[in-house]
N, C-alpha and C positions, 0 to 999 in steps of 0.2 A: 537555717537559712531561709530568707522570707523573700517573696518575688512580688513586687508590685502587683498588683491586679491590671488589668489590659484596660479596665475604664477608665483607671485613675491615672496610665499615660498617655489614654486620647481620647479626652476630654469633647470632642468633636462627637463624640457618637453616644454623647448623654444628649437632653433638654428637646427644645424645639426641633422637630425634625430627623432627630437621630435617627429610626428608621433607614428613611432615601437614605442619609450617610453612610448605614451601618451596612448597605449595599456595593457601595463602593470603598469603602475600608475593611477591606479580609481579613486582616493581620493579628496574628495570634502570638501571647508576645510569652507564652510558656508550651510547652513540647506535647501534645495533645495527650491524653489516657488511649488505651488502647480501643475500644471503642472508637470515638470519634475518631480517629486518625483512619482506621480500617474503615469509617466512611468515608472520609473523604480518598482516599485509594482508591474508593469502588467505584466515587464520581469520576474522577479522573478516568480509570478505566473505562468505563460506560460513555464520559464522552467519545478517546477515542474510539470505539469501537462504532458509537452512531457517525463519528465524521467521517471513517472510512467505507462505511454505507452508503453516506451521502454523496464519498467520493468517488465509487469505485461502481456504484451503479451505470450508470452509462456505458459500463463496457459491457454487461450482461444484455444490454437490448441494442448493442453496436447496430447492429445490420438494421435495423428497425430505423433507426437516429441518419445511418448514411442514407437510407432508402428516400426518408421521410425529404431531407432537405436537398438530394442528388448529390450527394459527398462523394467524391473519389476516393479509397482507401487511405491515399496519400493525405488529403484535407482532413480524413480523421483523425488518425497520425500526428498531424503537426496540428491540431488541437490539444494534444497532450504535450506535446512536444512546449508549446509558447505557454499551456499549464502550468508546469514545471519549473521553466525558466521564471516565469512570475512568482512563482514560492517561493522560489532558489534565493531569491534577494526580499522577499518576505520574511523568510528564515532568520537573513541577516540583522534586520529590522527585530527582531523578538530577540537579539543577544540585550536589546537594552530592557529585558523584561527584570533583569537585577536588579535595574533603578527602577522599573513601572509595577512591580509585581505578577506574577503568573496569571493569579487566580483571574483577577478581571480581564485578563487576555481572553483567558479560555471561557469564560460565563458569557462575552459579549459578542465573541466570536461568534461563537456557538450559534447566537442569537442571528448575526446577519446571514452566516450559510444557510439556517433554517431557511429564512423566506426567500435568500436565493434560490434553493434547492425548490421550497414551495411554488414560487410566484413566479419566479422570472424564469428558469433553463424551461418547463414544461411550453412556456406560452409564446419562448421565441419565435419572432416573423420568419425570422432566414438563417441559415446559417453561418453568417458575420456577427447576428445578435447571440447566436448559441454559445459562440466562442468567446465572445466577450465575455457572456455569463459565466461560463465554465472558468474562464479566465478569472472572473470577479472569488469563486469560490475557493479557486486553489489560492490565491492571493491571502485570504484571511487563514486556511487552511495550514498556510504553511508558517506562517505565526503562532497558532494553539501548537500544533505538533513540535514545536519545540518547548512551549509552557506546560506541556502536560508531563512529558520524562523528566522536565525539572519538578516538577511537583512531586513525582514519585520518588523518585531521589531527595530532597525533603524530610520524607513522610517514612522514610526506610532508611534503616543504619544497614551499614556496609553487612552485617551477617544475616541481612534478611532482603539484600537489594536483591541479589539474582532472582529470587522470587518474587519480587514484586517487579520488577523487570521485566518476570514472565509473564504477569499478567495483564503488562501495561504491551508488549511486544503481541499479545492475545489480539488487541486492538485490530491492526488491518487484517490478521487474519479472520478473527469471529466477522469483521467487520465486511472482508469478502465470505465467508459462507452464510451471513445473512442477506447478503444480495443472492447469493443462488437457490439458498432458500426459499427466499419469499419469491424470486421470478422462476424458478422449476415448478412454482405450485402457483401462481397467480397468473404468470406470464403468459397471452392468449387464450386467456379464458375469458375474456368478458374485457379484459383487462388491457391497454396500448400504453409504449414503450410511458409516456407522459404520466398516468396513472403510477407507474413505478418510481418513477422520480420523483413525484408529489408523497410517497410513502415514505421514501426515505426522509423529505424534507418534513414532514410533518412530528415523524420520529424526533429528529432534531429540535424541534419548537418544547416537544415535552419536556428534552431532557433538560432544556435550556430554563424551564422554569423549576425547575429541582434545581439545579446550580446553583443559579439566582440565591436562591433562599439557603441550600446548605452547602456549599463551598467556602473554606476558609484556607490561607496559608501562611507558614510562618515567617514571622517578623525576620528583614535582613538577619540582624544579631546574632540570631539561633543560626539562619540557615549557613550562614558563613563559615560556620564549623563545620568539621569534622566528628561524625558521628559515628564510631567503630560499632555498637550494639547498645540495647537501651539502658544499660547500665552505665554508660557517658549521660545519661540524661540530667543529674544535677550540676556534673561538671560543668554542661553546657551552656546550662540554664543562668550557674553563676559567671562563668565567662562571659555569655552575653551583655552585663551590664558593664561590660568595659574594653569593648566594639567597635572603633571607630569603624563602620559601615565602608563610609564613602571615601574613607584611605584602602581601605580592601580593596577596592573596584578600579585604584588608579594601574595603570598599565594591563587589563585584564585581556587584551587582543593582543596585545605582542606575549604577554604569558603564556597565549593559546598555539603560537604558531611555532612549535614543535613536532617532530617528526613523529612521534608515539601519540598524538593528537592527530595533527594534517593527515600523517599515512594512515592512520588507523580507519578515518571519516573515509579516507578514497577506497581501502581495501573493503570494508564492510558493503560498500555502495557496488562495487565492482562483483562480490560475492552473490549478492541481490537480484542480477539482471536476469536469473532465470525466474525470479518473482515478480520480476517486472512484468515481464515477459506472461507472467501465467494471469496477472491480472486485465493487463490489458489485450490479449492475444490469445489467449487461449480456445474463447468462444468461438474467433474466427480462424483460429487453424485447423482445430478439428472440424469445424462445418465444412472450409474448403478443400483439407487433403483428406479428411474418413468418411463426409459426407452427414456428420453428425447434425441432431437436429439444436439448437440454440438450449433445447431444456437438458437434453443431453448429455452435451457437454457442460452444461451449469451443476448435474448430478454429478460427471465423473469428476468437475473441480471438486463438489463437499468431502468427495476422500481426502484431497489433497488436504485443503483448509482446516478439516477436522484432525486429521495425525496432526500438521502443524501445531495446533490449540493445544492438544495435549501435549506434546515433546513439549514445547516452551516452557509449560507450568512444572512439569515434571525433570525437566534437565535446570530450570532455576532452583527447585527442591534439592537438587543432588549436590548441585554446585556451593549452595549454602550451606547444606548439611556437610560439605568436604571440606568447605573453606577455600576451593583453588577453583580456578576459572578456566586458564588457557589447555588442561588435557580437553575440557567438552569442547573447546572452540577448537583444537585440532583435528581431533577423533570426529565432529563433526562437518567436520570442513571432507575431509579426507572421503566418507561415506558419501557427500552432496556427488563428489566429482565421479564416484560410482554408480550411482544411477544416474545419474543426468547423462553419462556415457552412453548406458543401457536406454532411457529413452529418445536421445538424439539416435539410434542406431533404428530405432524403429521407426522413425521419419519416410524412409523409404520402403516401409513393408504395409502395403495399402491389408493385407490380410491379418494384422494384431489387433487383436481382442480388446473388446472394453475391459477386462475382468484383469487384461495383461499388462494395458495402462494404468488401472487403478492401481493395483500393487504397485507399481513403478511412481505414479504420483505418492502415493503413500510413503514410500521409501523415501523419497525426496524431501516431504512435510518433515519426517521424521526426524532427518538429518540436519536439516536448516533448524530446526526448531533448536537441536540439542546445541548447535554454536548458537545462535543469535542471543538468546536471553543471556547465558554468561555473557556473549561480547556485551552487549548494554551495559553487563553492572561492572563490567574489568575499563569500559572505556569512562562513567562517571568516575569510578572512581581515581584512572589515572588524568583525568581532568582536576578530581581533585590534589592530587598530588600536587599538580601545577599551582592553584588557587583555587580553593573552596568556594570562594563568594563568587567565583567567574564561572560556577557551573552552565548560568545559560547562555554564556558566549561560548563554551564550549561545546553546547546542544546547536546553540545556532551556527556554528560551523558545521556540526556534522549534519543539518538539517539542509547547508546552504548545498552542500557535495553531494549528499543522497539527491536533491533536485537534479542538480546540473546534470550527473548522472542518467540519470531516468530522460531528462532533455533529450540528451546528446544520444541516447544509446537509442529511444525513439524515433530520431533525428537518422542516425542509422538504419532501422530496422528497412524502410521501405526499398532504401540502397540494395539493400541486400535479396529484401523477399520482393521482386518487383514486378510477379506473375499475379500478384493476388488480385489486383482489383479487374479484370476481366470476369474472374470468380465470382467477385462478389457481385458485380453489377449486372454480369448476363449467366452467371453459372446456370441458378433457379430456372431461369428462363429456358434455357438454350436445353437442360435437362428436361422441362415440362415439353419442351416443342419435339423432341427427338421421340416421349414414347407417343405422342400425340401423331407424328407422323409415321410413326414405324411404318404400317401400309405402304404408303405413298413411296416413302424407302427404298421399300423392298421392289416397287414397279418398276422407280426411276434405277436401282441399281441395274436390273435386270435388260432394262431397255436403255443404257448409258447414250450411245450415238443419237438415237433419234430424242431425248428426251435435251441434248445438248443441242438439237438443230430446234428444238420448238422452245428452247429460253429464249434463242434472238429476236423472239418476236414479241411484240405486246400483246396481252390479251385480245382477243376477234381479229387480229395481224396475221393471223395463221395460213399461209397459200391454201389453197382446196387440196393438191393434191399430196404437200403433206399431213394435214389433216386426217384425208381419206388412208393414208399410209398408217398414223398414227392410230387411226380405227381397226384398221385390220390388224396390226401386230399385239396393242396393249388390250381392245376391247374397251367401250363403252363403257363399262362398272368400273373399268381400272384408270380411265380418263379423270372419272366423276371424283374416285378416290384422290387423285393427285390434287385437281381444283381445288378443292373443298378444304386441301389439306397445305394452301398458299401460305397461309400466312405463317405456320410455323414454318413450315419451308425458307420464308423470307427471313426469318429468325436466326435461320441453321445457316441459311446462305452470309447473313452480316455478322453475323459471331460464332457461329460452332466452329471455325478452324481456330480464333484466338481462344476460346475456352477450350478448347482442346488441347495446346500447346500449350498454355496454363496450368491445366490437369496435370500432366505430363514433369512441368517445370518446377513449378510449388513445392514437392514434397523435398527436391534438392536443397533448393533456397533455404527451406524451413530449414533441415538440419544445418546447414552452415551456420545459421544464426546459434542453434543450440550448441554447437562447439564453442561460438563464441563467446557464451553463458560459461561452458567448461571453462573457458579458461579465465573470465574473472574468478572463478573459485579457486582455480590455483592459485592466482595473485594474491587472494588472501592471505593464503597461508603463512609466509614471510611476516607480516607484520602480526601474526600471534605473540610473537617471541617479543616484541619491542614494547607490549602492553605492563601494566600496572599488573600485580599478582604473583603467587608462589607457584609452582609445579605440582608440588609435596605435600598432601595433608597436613604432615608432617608439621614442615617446614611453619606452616599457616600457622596451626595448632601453638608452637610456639611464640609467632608474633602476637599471638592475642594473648596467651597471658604475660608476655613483657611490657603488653598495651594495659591489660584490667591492674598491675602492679602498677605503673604510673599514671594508672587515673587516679587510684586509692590513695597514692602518695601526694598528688595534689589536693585531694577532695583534705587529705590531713591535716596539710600545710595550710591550705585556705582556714578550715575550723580552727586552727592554733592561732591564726591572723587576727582573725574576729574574737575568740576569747582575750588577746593579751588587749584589742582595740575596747572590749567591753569593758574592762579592768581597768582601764586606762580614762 
């Protein structure tokens, strides 16, 4: 069987100019060797991991970014919040990546985040311009994020997706523990919140020139099929030349809008929220209810993001080696809602340990990691079930739901935690002025009545003879202490009762929200059972060789075609 060569059917990327062309024509029109194809996976991977860098930094220097531009808690918030909602229909916008192709989505993307991330979010005037940038980045962002798991799905037959699942699902995780990496060890040293975001965006410009030059994907034709393992690779290769493409792709949105698709994108999104959660919120619950410091809590996130890293790559490994998907995405679901229990319960115990959080984050990594990678390759491929060639409308729906998601649940959150921004805005403060005045404190506690008849007055307002009064009871050195010690004083007087009652409030708030994280996880669970996959090793084991018997018997049939056609 003989397969055209890729020059001789696009002619476009010989002669004059080929080059510039051969940059934007990716399309590979036979099933890569093992080699290439495992680079191009590693791009894909490597992208997302630098665009969740790119994206997910601003939450590690949060306090720094509200400080900088006088952000309420709330205005940070719905920065993410109007982020989201702009992917959400960006998302949408990359279902037509089956007619545009993936690969130049993600190469060029790549390219505008960079200098956004570089140029523009560091240099913003105000924070109307911050949010538009940020807005600008999630916008392209949530375009690539759906071309890149169609890539990988691609580039992986069905007995090797879960693992490559895992390692494209690697992405916002590695992606947030290189943001606490590099700001645990950079952040305040020499270094302001700006510097940090110009390194993510610079990261991005590299990567973007490795793309550029070695990213390739394959031609509709191929992708449109069904690829059980790579032993369908000739099947494939001959099926594609007799492909109408763009009859595949007619009705591919109403193909998608199925309950085992629609419910699958809401529950996985719904399961999520306490990753939402740890991304964008992390830094600032632990600073304001345990008093952590920003690098701190950036350390005890790397437990979290590193068990995640590995469960993913390690529960895609097992799931492919068993052939069955939905036991990890149960068994994993099940253990999420068991520690997440365990750390919503410690919400209100201002005395737990870093060492007793980390376990706890660990536990959690662990358990998300071991569902998420199977759900990825159980949900392609019951996308494929529906339509093969509609994969990335069915990425772009789950891509549009994980937004909303994230919007709406951010959208929430302030509803819910609504003691924090007193924290954030005067905690620091109100903390520095209380050991600053401790003295003073201690005078004014001591002498209550008369230190309450000498606030009615303005400074030098003071009558003589409570003055003289004041001299005899507190003493001269203990006058001097008070004065000197005004302006915390004035500190403690205009916010230490609101930061106080904050303190107080916060850690309740918090956990309600983490219950409300439990119980997307429970939701999930229901829609395991309505996904694509067997239960049963077993069961699996079977389907595949009823599959590798009638690939054999077609690859037969085709060769008996061609010899009676050669004969002939």
């Amino acid at each position: 069987m003989s397969i055209t060569p890729a020059a001789a059917q696009h002619p476009s990327t010989t002669g004059r100019g080929a080059p510039l062309r051969l940059l934007g024509n990716r399309r590979l029109d036979r099933y890569p060797e093992r080699g290439p194809r495992y680079w191009y996976l590693g791009i894909v991977v490597a992208v997302t991991i630098i665009l969740y860098y790119q994206l997910y930094v601003q939450y590690a220097v949060s306090t720094a970014i509200i400080g900088e531009y006088d952000m309420s808690f709330r205005y940070f918030v719905y920065i993410s919040v109007a982020a989201n909602a702009v992917g959400a229909f960006a998302s949408l916008a990359a279902g037509l990546a089956d007619r545009w192709g993936r690969a130049n989505i993600v190469v060029y993307g790549l390219l505008v985040v960079g200098l956004l991330t570089t140029f523009a979010l560091p240099h913003a005037p105000d924070k109307v311009s911050y949010l538009l940038g940020y807005c600008a980045v999630a916008l392209v962002e949530g375009m690539i994020l759906v071309a890149t798991p169609a890539l990988i799905r691609d580039f992986s037959p069905q007995l090797g997706r879960a693992s490559a699942m895992g390692y494209w699902t690697m992405g916002p995780i590695i992606g947030s523990l290189v943001v606490t990496a590099v700001t645990s060890r950079t952040y305040g040293g020499g270094t302001n919140w700006q510097d940090e975001i110009r390194f993510a965006g610079i990261s991005g410009l590299v990567l973007f020139v490795v793309a550029l030059f070695g990213l390739r994907e394959l031609a509709p034709a191929l992708r449109d099929q069904i690829m059980v393992s790579l032993r369908d690779r000739a099947l494939v290769e001959a099926r594609a030349k007799g492909i109408d493409t763009q009859a595949a792709l007619h009705g591919q949105w109403r193909q998608m809008m199925r309950l085992d698709v629609i419910g699958s994108a809401v529950a996985i999104s719904l399961y999520l929220m306490l990753y939402y959660a740890a991304v964008g919120n992390f830094v600032l619950y632990f600073s304001t209810t345990f008093g952590y410091t920003p690098q701190r809590a950036n350390a005890l996130l790397n437990w979290y993001w590193g068990a995640n890293a590995v469960s993913l790559v390690v529960a895609g490994l097992l799931s492919d080696r068993l052939r069955v998907r939905k036991p990890f995405m149960l068994l994993g679901a099940l253990g999420s809602i068991g520690f997440t229990a365990a750390f919503a319960l410690r919400a209100t115990q201002p005395d737990t340990g870093y060492y007793t959080f980390a376990l706890i984050v660990v536990g959690i990594g662990v358990t998300s990691g071991v569902a998420y990678s199977p759900w990825m390759a159980s949900f392609t491929e019951t996308v494929e079930r529906r339509n093969p060639a509609a994969t990335a409308t069915g990425l772009a729906i789950w891509g549009w739901v994980v937004r909303i998601t994230v919007a709406l649940s951010a959208a929430l959150l302030p509803l819910v935690v609504h003691s924090t921004t007193p924290l954030i805005e005067h905690g620091a403060e109100v903390k520095q002025a209380s050991v600053q005045a401790a003295p003073a404190l201690k005078i004014r506690a001591a002498h209550p009545k008369l230190f309450a008849q000498l606030d009615t007055y303005a400074p030098g307002k003071v009558p003589p003879a409570l003055q003289a009064r004041a001299q005899d009871e507190v003493g001269a050195a203990g006058l001097r202490t008070v004065q000197k010690a005004a302006p915390q004083l004035k500190v403690l007087s205009e916010h230490g009762a609101e930061v106080e009652q904050a303190t107080a409030d916060t850690p309740g708030q918090w956990q309600a929200w983490w219950w409300v994280c439990l119980g997307g996880q429970a939701l999930f669970l229901p829609f395991v059972f309505v996904m694509s996959g067997r239960w049963r090793p077993r069961d699996a084991r079977r389907d595949l060789s009823d599959h590798e018997e009638a690939v054999a018997r077609q690859l037969s049939e085709m060769h008996s075609e061609e010899e009676e056609g050669a004969r002939a």
